[in-house]
N, C-alpha and C positions, 0 to 999 in steps of 0.2 A: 504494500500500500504506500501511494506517494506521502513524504509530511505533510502535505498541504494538504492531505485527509486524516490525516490522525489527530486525535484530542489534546488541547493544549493542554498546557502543566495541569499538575493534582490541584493547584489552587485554583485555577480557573472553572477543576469540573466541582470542587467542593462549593466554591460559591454559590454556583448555577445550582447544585444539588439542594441547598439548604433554603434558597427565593423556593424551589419546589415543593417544600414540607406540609404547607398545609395543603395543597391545589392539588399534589399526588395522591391520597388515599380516593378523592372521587374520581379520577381521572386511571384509573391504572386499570381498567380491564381487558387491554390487550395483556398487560403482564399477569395478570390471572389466569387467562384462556392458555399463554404459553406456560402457567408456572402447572395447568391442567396435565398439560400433554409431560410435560417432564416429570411428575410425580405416577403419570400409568406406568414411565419404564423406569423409574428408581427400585421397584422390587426385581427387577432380572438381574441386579447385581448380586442378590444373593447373599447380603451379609447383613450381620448386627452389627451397625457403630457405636461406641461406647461415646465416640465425643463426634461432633458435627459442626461444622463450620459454615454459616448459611451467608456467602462472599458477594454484598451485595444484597442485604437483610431489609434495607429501605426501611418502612416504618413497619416490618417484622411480622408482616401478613400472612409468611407463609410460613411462621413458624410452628403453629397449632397441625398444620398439614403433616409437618415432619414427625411431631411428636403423636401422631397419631399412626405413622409407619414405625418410627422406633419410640416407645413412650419410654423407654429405660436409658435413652441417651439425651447429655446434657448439651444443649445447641450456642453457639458462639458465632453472635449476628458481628460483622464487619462492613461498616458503610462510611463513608466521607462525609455524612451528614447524620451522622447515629445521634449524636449530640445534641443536636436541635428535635429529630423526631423524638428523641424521650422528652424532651422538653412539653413537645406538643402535646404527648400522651400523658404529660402531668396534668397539663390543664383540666382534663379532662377527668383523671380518677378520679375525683368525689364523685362520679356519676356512672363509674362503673359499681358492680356488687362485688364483693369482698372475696377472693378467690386465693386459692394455696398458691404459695408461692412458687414463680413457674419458673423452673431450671432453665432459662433463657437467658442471657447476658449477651449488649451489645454494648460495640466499642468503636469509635470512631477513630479510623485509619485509616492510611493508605493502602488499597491493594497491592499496590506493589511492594510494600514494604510490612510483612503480616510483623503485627507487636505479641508473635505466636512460637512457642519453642521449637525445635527441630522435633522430628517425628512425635508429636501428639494428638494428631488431628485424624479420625480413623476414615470421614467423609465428607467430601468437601462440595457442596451445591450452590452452582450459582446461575442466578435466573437474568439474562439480558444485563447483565456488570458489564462484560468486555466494553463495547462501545463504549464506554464512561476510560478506557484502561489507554493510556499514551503509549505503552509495552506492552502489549500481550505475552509476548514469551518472556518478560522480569513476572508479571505473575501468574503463568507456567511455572519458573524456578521459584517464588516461593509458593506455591502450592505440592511440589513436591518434594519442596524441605520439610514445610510441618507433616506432610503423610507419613502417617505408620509404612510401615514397610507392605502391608498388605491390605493399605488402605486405597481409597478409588475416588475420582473426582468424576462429578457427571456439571454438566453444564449447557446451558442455551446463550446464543445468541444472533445477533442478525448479519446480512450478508449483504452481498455486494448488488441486490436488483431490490433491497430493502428501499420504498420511498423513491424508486425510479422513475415514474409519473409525476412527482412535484419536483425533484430535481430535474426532469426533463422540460417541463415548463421556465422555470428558472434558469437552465441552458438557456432560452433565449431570449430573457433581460442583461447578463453578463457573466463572464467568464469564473467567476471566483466560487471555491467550496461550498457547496449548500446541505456537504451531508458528512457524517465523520465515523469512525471508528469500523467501517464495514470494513470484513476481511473474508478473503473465500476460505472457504472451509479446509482446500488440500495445504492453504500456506498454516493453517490452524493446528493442523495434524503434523507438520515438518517440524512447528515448531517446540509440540509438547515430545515430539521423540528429543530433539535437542536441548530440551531443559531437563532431562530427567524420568519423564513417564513413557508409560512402554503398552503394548498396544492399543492406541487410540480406535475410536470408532467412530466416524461421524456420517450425520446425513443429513438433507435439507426439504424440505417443505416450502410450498408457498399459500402465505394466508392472505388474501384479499380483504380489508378496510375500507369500508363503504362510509362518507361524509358528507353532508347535507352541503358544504361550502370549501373552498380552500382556507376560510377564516376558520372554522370550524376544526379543521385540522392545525392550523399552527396553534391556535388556544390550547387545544390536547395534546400538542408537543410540545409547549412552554410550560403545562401543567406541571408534564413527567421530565422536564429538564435537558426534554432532546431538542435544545435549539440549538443552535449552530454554533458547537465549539470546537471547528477545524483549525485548524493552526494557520489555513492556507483562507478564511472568512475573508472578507468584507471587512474592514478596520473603520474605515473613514463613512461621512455623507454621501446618500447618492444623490447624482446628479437629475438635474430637473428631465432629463431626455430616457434616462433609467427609469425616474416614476411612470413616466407614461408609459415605455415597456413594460412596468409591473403588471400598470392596472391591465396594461392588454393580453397579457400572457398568463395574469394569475386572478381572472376575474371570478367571482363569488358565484360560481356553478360547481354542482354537485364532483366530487372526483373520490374515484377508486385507488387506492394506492395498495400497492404490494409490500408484504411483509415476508423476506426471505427468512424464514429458521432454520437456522443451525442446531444440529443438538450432536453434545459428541459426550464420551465418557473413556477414561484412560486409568491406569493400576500404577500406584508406584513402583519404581522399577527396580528389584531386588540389591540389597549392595553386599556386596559381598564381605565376610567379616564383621557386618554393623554393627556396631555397642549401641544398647539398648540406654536413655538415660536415667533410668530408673531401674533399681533390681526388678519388679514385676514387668516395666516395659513402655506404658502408656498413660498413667496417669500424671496429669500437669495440673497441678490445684488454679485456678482464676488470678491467682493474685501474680501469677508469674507471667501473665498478659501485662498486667499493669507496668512489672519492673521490666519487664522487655521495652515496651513502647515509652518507659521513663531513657531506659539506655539509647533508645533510639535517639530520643529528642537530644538528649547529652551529645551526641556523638557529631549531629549536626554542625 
């Protein structure tokens, strides 16, 4: 993928992530419909994870899902905007009822940089994250540092014909980025063999997105934070000759837009000799997230 399609810095997707906090919980039913299809094929993996990583937890929607496939495993939401959505979700307890406390903990960090020990994470789930990810293959390699050795990551994301109808309109008002973080799925799969994970499997699907308006679409993409953070955007004013291309090329009639899914799943790749960091193997207590992502900030 060219830079001038890849997502700018973590700061600029955090930002854009945290304006989305309240406008994403009614907005997110595309990520529901794909976090559907990714939860029918999480059971073919086959395993119990004892600890689960949900990379890209957003306001933590889908974590009832999980614990409802593994109730005995404790989940560790990671979002760039974790911080403001508990925030949100404070406001609002006094008005939920009184429930056991839910073995969920989120933490707000960068993907590419998990504040997560070496091998303790047995499964790692992440719903539509990449596009938000400037690297995808930095987090491939930390995804399969925190994996157990016989741990598995399964994960969705979008593709390269994702929104190909709005950026085809947008072709011709001006030349500059209108879409970011799509990557084909074979460069997906090169890249988790080179970071560490070992046979990938990926496939792709195309979902059709039917919208009353082209307004109607960018509101639902400003909602979920998918606006335009290419590195290769648009910076400055447009010009009065551009507007009037807009209005002509992106006038407020009905538009279909494509939603290319990816969905892939890959095993850590055995190492040979590995020391185990604890005499049993896998347990990492919560608190050693906290002093990882203190060492982090330290080290900056």
């Amino acid at each position: 993928m060219s830079s001038d399609y890849q997502p700018d810095s973590f700061t600029t997707v955090r930002h854009a992530q945290k304006k989305a906090v309240e406008t994403f919980p009614k907005h997110r039913a595309v990520f529901e419909e794909v976090a559907d299809r990714l939860f029918e094929r999480l059971p073919l993996l086959a395993i119990e994870p004892n600890r689960i990583l949900d990379l890209g937890s957003r306001d933590g929607f889908q974590h009832k899902r999980l614990l409802h496939l593994y109730p005995e495993a404790e989940i560790i939401g990671i979002d760039p905007a974790a911080e403001k959505f508990t925030s949100e979700r404070a406001r609002w307890r006094k008005f939920w009822p009184v429930r056991p406390r839910s073995p969920f903990v989120q933490v707000q960090s960068d993907p590419h940089r998990l504040p997560i020990m070496d091998e303790s994470i047995d499964l790692v789930v992440s719903n539509l994250q990449l596009p938000w990810c400037h690297s995808p293959h930095i987090v491939f390699a930390e995804v399969a540092r925190v994996l157990t050795p016989s741990g598995a990551v399964f994960f969705s994301t979008a593709g390269p014909d994702t929104l190909i109808e709005y950026r085809q309109r947008w072709a011709q008002v001006d030349r500059y980025a209108h879409s970011f973080g799509l990557i084909d799925m074979h460069d997906l799969g090169d890249a988790m063999l080179q970071q560490g994970l070992s046979a990938p499997v990926l496939d792709r699907e195309t979902i059709t997105v039917s919208y009353p308006t082209v307004t109607a679409l960018e509101k639902e993409l400003r909602a979920v934070a998918a606006v335009n953070l290419a590195s290769g955007r648009r910076r400055g004013l447009m010009s009065p000759s551009v507007r009037r291309r807009l209005r002509q090329n992106l006038a407020d009639a009905p538009i279909n837009v494509t939603l290319e899914l990816v969905q892939g799943h890959a095993w850590k790749k055995p190492m040979v000799n590995a020391q185990r960091s604890t005499k049993d193997g896998v347990y990492v207590p919560v608190d050693s997230i906290r002093n990882r992502l203190r060492s982090l900030q330290n080290n900056r």
